[in-house]
Structure formats: structure tokens, C-alpha cells
N, C-alpha and C positions, 0 to 999 in steps of 0.2 A: 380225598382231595385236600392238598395243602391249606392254610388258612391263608388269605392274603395280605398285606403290609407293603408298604411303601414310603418313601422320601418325596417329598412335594416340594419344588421350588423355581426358582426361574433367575439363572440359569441352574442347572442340575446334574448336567454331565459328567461333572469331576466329582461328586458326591462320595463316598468312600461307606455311604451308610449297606448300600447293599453287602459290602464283602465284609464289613465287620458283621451285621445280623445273618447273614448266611456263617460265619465263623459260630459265630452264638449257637444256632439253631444245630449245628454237627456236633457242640460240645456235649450242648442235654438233650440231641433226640428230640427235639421238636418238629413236629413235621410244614413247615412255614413256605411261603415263596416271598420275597422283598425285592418289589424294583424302584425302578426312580419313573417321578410322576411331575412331567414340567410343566407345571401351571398358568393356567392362562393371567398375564398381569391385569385382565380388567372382570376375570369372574373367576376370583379365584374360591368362592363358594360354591359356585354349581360344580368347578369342578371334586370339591371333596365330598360335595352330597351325590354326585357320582360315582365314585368311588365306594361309598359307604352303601348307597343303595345297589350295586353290584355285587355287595357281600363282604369288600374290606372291612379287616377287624381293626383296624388300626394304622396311623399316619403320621412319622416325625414332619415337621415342619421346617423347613429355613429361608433363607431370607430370598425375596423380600415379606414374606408373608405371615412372623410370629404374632404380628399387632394386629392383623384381620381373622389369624387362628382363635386369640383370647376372643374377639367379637362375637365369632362363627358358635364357638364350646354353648352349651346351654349349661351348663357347671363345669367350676374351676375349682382346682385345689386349694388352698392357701397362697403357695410359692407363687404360681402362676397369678392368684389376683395381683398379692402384692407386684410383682413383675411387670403387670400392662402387658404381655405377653407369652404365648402358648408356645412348645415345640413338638407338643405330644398330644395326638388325637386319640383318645380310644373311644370305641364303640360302646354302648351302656342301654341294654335293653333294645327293643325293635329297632327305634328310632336316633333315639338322644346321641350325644356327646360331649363327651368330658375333656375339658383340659389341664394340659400338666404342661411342669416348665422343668425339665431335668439339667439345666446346663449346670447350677446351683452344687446341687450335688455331685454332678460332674467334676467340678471344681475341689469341691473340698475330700471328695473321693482319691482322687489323685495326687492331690497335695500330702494329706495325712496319712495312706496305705501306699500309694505307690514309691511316693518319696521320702516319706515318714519326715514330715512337717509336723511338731504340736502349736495347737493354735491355742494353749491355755496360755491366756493373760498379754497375748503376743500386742503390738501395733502394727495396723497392717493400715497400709495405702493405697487405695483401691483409682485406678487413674481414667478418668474418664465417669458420664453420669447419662449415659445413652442405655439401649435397649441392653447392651450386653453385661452392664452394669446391673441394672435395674432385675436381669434374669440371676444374679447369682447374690442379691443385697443380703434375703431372708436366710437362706445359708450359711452366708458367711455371721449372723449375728446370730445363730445358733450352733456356729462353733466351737464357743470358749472364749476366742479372742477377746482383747484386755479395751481395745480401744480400735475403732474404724474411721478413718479420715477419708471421704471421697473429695477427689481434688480432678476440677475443671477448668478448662480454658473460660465458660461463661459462669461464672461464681454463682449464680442467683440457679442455675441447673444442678450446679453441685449441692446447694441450702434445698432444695424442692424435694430434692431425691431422699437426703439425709431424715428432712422432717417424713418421706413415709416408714423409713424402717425405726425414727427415735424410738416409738413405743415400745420396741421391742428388743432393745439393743443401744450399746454404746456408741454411737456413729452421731458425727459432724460434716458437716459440709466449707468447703473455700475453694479459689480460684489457683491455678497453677502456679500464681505468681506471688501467693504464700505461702509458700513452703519453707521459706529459709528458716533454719534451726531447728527445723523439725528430723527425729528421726525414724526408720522404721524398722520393725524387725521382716517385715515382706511387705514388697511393693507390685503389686497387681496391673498388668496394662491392660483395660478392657477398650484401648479407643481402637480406629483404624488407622493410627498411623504408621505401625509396620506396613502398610501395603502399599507405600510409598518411599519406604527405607527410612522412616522416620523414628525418633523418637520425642517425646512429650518433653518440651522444656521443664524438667525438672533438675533443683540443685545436686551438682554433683558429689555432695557429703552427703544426702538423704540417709545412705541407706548405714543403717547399724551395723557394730562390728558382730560380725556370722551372720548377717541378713539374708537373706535369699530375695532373687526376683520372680516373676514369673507372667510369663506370655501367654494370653489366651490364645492370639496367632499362632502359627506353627508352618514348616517349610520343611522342604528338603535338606538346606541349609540353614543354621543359628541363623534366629529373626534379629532385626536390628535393636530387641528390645535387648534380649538374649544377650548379646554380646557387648550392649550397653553393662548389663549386671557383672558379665563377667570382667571387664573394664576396672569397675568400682569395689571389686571385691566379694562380691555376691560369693556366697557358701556355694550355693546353686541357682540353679538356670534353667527350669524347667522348660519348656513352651507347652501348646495347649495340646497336640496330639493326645495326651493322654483322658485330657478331659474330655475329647471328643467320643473317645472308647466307654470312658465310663458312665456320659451322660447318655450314651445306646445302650447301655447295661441295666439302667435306672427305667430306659421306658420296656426295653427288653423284660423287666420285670413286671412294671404295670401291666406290657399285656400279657405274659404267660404262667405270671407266678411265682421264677425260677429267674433267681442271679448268676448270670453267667462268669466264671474265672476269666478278668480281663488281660491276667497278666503276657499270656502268649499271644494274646490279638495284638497289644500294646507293639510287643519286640517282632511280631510277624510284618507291620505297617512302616515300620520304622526302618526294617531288610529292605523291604519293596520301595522307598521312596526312591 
């Protein structure tokens, strides 16, 4: 009998988590089933102690539910404490569970293998200081990277964030609306204003000569950040598809042991949009 797994969220329909872990699971002969698990918005605890007590080995998380998953976890990684949020449930003895937060590694996964980004000594511009920020801060300060600026519309969100990763790394915090004469070598958009065709008032010289940008968003067609970058000169233009693949390969591994080769999921997702 398969071992079970699911994607938990509300809404979850469009989720893309099943066909990338069933792609996984056919690479290394894992014998697994993965569906999607639409959460109830006022108990979304019973439902994963449901799940878990039914025999699921394990559960990515997404929104709205990564900041009730960190609650829910009875131990948490590192990433994920520092984060305030979980994407990844695994099961851990009879009862217990553990949380992880893989977008992190997602991130820097796809950046430095898939597109061969080096982040030794770099400046990078991380945009936005919310949850999506906050799941990839620890990652990104054990990069390499030379120097981290998170820049927000509410200044004192951007100072709050920066002061939990300083201990660990070279990160500052300011508002949007300091940016002038700053430049970067990658500029990061973790807010949600792609999903309104938006981009983040930021100056249009920011970006350093051979800069790259890069959209955690990601679409059928170039995000509006995307095509910002490409506008200004940007080397490259990623968006986030890729991080999505490889932040399922990251918990793909917590629960089976075994890192899956992302690179034909990545160009198989990318035919099918």
C-alpha cells in the first residue's frame, strides 16, 4: 500500500503539487500516493491531525495556512522557526510532528543550479518583508551573498525582519522609498503585487550592470516583475516556477531520503502551461 502525502490549502484546485510529487515518485521508484487536501478555513488542525491519524506520512502546506502549520509542528527546524512559518509536515514517531519551511532552499536551489547565479559577495534586494520574505531570509544569509537589503513599503516591517536574520548575516532593513543610489546585483520580488499586474515602486537604475531579477510569481506569461527586469537590463529573468519544483524536491527529500532530478519536471511544467 502506497504511503500517503498531500498538499493542504484553501483554495487548492490549481495546486501543481500532485503532478510534480507523482513525477518525483516515477523518477526513484518510490511507491507514494499525493493528492490535494482543501482545508477547512476555521479548523485547519483537526483537519491535518486527520490526516496524520489516518496514516499520512507527510503534508506541504500553502496558503492560507503556513503560520497555523509553524503552531500546529511540535518541532521545527531552524529555517522554519526563524520563518514564523511551516510548508512541510512530516510525521515523526507515533504521534508528533515536525516542521520545515523548503521555499528557502527552493530559492537558492534554482537560482545557483538551475540558472547558475553565484551569490558569493553579491548585493541582492530582497522586495517585500511578509511571510514569503521571511520563508527564504535564512537561506538567503547562508548563501555567500556580500550584503542583503530588504526594502518595504512599511519601513519599520522591513527594520523588524532584518533585526531577526542580523545575527546571522549581513541584512538591513528600509522603506521603498530609500532606495535611490542604491544598486543591486539581484533584486528579489517576494510581495504580491504581480497578481495585480503590478510592480513595486522601486528606482529605475537600481539594478546593476549584469544584474539579474527574479519573481517568486510565476504565470503562463512573463510576470509583470519579469518584464520589468527585462525593461532595465536584467542579464536574466527568472520567475518562481522553478522554485516551486525545487522547494517539492527539498521536502520530497525530508520525507523519503532521496533528491529527486528537477531538471525535466522544471521543462515538463513549463510545455504544459
Amino acid at each position: 500500500m502506497p504511503d500517503r502525502y498531500a498538499v493542504i490549502g484553501n483554495p487548492i484546485a490549481h495546486s501543481k503539487s500532485p503532478a510534480i510529487h507523482a513525477a518525483f515518485a516515477e523518477q526513484t521508484g518510490q511507491d507514494i500516493h499525493y493528492g490535494r487536501l482543501l482545508g477547512a478555513l476555521d479548523d485547519f488542525a483537526t483537519d491535518v491531525r486527520r490526516f496524520f491519524d489516518e496514516g499520512g506520512r507527510g503534508l506541504n502546506v500553502t496558503v492560507p495556512f503556513k503560520e497555523q502549520a509553524w503552531d500546529l509542528a511540535d518541532e521545527r527546524s531552524p529555517r522554519a522557526e526563524l520563518a514564523g512559518a511551516v510548508n512541510t509536515l512530516i510525521r515523526i514517531g507515533d504521534s508528533g510532528i515536525r516542521g520545515d519551511n523548503t521555499d528557502g532552499v527552493g530559492l537558492i536551489r534554482d537560482l545557483s543550479i538551475n540558472h547558475g547565479f553565484d551569490f558569493k559577495d553579491t548585493s541582492v534586494l530582497l522586495l517585500g518583508a511578509g511571510g514569503a520574505s521571511r520563508g527564504v531570509l535564512l537561506p538567503l544569509l547562508e548563501s555567500g551573498l556580500g550584503r542583503l537589503l530588504i526594502a518595504n513599503r512599511t519601513a519599520a516591517k522591513a527594520h523588524q525582519l532584518a533585526e531577526l536574520g542580523a545575527k546571522l548575516g549581513p541584512v538591513e532593513g528600509c522603506g521603498l522609498d530609500q532606495l535611490a543610489g542604491e544598486r543591486f546585483d539581484l533584486i528579489i520580488n517576494a510581495t504580491s503585487a504581480g497578481l495585480s499586474n503590478a510592480v513595486p515602486p522601486i528606482p529605475d537604475d537600481c539594478l546593476a550592470s549584469g544584474g539579474w531579477t527574479y519573481d517568486m510569481l510565476y504565470g503562463d506569461t512573463p510576470t509583470a516583475f519579469c518584464r520589468w527586469g527585462a525593461e532595465h537590463g536584467a542579464k536574466r529573468t527568472p520567475d518562481g516556477l522553478g522554485m516551486l519544483v525545487e522547494q517539492a524536491a527539498e521536502s520530497f527529500f525530508l520525507w523519503r531520503g532521496i533528491r529527486p532530478e528537477t531538471t525535466n519536471v522544471i521543462k515538463g511544467l513549463r510545455q504544459t502551461r
